[in-house]
Z-matrix of the N, CA and C atoms (Angstrom, degrees):
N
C 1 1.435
C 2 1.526 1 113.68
N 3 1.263 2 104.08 1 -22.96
C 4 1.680 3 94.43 2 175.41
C 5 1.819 4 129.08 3 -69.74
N 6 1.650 5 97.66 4 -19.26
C 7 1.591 6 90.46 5 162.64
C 8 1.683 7 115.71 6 -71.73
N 9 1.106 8 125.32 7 -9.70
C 10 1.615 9 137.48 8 -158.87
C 11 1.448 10 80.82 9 -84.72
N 12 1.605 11 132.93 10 -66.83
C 13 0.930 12 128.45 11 -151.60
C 14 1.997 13 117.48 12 -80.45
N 15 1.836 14 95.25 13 -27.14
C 16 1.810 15 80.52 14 163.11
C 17 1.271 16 121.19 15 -77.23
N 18 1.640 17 127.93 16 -32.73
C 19 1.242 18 140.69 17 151.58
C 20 1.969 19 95.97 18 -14.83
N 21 1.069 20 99.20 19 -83.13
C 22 1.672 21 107.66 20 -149.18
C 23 1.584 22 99.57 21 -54.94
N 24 1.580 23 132.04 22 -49.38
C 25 1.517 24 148.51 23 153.53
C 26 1.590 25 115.29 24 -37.34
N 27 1.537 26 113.62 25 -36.35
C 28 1.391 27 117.57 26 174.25
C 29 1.868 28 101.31 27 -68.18
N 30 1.707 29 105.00 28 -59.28
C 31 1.763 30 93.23 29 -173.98
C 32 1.475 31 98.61 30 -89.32
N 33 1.107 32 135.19 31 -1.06
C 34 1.448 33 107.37 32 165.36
C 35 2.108 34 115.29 33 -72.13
N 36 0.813 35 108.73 34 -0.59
C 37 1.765 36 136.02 35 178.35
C 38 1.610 37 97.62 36 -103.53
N 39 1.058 38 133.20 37 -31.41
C 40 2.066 39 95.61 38 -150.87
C 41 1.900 40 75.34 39 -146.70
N 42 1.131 41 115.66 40 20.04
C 43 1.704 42 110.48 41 -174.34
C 44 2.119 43 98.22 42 -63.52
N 45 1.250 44 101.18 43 -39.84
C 46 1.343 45 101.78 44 -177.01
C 47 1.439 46 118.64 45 -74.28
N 48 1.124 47 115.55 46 -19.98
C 49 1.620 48 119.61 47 158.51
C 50 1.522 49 116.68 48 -60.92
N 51 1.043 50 105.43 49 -52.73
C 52 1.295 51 122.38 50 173.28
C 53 1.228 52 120.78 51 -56.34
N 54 0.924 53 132.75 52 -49.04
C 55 1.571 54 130.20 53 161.67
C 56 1.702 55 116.69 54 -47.74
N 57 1.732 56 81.74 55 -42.24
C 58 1.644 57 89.12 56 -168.40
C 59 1.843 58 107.15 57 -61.29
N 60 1.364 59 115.45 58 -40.35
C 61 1.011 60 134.23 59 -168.11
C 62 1.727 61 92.74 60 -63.74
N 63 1.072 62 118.03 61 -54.48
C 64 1.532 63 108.96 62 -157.40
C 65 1.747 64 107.37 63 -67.33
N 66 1.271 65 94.13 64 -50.61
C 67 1.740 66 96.22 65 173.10
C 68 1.817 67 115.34 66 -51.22
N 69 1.448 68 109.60 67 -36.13
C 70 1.417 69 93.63 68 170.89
C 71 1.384 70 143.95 69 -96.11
N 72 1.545 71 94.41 70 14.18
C 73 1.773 72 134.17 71 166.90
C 74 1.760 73 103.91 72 -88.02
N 75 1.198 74 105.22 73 -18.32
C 76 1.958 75 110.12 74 -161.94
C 77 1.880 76 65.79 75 -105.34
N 78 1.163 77 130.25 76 -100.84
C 79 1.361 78 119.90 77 -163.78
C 80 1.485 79 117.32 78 -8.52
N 81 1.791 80 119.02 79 -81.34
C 82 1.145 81 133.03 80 -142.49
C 83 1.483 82 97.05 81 -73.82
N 84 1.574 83 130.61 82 -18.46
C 85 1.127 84 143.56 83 173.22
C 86 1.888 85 112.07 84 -62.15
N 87 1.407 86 89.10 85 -58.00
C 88 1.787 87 102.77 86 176.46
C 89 1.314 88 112.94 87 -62.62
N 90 1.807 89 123.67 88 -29.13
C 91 1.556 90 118.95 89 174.50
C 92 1.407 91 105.64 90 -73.93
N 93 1.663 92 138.63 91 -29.36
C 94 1.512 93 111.31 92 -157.03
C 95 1.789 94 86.43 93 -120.17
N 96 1.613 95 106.99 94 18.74
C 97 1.887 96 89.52 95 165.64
C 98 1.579 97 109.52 96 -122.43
N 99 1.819 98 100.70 97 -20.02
C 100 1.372 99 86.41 98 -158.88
C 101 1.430 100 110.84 99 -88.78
N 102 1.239 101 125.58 100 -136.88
C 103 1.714 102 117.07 101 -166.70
C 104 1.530 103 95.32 102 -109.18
N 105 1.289 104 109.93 103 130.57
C 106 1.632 105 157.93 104 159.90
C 107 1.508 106 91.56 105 91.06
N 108 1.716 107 97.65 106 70.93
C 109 1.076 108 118.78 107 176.40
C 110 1.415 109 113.19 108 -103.80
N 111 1.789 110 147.37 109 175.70
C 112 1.186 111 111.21 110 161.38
C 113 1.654 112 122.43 111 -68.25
N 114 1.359 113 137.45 112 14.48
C 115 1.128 114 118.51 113 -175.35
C 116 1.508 115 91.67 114 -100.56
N 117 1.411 116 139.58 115 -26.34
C 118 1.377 117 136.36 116 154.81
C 119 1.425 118 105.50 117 -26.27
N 120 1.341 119 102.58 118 -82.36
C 121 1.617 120 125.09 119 -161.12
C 122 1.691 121 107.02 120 -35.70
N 123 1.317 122 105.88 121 -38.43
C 124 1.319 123 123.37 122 179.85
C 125 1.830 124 113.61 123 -59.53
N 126 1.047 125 103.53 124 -61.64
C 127 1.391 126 122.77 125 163.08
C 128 1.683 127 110.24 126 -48.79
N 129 1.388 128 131.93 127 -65.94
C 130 1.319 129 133.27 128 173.55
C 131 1.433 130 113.08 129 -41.28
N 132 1.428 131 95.74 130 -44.40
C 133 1.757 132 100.34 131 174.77
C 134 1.470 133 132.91 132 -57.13
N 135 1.514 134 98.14 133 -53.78
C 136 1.802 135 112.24 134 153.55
C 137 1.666 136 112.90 135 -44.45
N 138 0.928 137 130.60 136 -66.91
C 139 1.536 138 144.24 137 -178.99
C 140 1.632 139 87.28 138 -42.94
N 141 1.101 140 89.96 139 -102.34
C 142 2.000 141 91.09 140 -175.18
C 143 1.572 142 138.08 141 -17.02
N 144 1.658 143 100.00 142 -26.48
C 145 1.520 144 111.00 143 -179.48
C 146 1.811 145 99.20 144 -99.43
N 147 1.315 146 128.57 145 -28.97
C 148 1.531 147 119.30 146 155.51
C 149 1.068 148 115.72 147 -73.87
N 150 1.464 149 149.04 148 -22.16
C 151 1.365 150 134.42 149 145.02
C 152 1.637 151 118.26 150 -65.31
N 153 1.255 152 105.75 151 -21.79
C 154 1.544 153 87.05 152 170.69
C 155 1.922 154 120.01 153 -54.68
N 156 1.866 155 81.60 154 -51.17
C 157 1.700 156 96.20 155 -174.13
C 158 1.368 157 120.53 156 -68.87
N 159 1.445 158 112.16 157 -15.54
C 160 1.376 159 119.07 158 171.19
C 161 1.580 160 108.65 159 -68.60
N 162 1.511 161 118.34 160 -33.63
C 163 1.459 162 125.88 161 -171.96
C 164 1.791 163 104.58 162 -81.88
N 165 1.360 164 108.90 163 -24.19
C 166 1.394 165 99.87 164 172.67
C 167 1.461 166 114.47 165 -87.81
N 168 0.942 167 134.08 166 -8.38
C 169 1.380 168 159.27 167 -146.66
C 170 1.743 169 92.24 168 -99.32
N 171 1.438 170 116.06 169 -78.33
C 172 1.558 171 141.26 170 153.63
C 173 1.730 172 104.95 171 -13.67
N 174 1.491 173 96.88 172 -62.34
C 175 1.329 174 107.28 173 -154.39
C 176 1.658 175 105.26 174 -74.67
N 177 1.581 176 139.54 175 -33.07
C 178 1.190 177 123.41 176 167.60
C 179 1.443 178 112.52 177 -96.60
N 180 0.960 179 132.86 178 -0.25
C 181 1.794 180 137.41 179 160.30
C 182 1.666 181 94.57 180 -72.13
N 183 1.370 182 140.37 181 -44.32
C 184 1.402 183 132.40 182 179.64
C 185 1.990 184 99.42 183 -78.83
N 186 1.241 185 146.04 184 -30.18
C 187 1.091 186 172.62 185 -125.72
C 188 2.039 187 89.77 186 -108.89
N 189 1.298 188 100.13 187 -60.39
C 190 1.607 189 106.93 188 -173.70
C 191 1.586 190 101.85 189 -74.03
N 192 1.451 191 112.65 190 -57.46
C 193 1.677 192 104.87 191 175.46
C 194 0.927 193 126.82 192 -61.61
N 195 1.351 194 148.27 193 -20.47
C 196 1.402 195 154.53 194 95.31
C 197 1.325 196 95.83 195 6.74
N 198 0.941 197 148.26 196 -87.86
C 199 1.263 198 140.91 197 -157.74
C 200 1.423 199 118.88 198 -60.76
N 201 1.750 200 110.44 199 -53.30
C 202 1.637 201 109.17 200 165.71
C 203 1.406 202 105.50 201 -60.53
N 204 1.035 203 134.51 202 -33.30
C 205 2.089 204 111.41 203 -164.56
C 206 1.970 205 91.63 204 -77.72
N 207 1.359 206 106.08 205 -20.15
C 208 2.134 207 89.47 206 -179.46
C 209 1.934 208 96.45 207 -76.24
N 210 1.358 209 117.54 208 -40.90
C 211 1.236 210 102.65 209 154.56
C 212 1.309 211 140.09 210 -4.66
N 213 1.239 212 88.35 211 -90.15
C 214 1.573 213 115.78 212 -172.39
C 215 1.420 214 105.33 213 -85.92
N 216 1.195 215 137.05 214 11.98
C 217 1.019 216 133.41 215 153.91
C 218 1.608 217 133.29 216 -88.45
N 219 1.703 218 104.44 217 -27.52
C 220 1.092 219 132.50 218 -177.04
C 221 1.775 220 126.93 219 -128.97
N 222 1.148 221 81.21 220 -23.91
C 223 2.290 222 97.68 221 -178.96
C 224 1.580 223 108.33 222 -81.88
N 225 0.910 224 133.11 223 93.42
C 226 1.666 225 132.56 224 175.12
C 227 1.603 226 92.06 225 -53.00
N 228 1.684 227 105.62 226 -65.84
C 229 1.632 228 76.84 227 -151.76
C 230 1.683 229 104.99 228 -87.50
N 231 1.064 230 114.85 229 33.84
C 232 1.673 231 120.18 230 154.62
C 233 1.465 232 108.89 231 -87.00
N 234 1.102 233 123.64 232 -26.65
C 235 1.453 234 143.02 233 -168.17
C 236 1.943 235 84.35 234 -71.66
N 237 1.577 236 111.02 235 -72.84
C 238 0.994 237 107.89 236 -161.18
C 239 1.435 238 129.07 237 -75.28
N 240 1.624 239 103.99 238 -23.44
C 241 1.911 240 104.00 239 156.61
C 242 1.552 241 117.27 240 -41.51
N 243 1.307 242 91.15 241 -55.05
C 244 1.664 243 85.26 242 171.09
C 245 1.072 244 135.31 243 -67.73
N 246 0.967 245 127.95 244 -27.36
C 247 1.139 246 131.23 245 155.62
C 248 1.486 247 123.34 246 -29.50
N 249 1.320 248 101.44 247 -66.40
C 250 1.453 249 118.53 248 -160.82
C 251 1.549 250 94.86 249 -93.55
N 252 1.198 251 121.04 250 8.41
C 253 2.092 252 107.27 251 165.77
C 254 1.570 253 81.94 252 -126.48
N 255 0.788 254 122.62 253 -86.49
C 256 2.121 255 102.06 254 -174.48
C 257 1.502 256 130.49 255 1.45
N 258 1.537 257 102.69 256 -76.15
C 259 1.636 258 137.08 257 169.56
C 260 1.623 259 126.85 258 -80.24
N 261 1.241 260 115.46 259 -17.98
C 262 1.505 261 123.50 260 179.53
C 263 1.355 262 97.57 261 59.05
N 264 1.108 263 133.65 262 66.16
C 265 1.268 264 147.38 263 162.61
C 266 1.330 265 116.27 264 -81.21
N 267 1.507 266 163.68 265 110.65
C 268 0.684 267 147.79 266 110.01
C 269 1.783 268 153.17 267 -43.94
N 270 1.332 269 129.00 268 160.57
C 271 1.307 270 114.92 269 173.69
C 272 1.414 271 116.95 270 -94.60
N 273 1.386 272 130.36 271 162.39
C 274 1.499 273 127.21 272 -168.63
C 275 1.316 274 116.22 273 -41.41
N 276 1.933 275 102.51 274 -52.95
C 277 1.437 276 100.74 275 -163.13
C 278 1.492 277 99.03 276 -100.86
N 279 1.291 278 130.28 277 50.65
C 280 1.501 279 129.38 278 162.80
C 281 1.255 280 95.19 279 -82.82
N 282 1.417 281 113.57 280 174.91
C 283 1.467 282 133.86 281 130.20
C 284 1.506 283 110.95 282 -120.19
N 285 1.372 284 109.31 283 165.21
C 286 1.369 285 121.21 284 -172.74
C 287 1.173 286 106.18 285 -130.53
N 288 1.769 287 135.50 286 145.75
C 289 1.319 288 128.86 287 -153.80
C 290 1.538 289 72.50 288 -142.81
N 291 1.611 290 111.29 289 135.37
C 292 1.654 291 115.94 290 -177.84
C 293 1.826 292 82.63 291 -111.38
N 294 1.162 293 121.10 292 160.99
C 295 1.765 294 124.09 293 154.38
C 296 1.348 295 100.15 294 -132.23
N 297 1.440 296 117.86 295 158.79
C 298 0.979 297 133.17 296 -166.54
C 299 1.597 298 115.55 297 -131.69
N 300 1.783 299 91.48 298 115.60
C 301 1.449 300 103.18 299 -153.44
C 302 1.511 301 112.49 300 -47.40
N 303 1.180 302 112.76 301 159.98
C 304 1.726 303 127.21 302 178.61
C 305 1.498 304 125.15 303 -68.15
N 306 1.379 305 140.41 304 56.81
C 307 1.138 306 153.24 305 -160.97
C 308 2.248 307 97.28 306 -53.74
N 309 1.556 308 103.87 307 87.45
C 310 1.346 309 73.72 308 154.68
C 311 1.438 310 100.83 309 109.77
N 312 1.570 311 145.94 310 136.47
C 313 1.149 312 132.34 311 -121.16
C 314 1.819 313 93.68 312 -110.80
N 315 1.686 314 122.25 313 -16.63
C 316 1.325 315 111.88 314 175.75
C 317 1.414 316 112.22 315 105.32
N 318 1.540 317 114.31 316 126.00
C 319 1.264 318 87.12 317 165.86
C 320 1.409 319 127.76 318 -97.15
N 321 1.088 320 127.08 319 26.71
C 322 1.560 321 138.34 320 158.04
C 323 1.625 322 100.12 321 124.26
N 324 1.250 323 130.77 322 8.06
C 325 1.853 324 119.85 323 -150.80
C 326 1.506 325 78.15 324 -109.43
């Protein structure tokens, strides 16, 4: 019985530490688990750097079409390349040579 009794003299002495201690173990616990915690921040960070690259990504794919609509707004014969690989358009006095794909590995001749 005598450990019972420094036991009980030990927390009847340091009980207020002890409390104090646990609440700031329940705090410092809730800042690095709970939400906009650093393992959040970590995560936000990932997110943010694939939306960055998604926005650069955006930004010269809009950068090139931008470029075809001043084209085609103003380039005749940009107007008419396309034309003629889009539509297979030709001009009167062309000719057009079709080939006909290679079915098949050959026997070497």
């Amino acid at each position: 019985m005598p450990s019972m009794v420094w036991l009980r003299a030990f927390l009847g002495r340091q009980w207020p530490s002890l409390i104090l201690a646990g609440v700031l173990i329940a705090l410092v616990s809730n800042c690095l688990l709970g939400p906009g915690g650093p393992r959040d921040l970590l995560i936000l960070r990932r997110a943010c750097a694939r939306l960055e690259a998604k926005r650069e990504r955006l930004k010269s794919e809009n950068a090139k079409l931008e470029t075809s609509v001043q084209n085609l707004r103003s380039n005749n014969a940009f107007i008419a390349r396309m034309i003629r690989r889009e539509l297979g358009y030709t001009r009167p006095d062309e000719l057009v040579y079709k080939f006909a794909a290679r079915t098949g590995t050959g026997s070497g001749r």
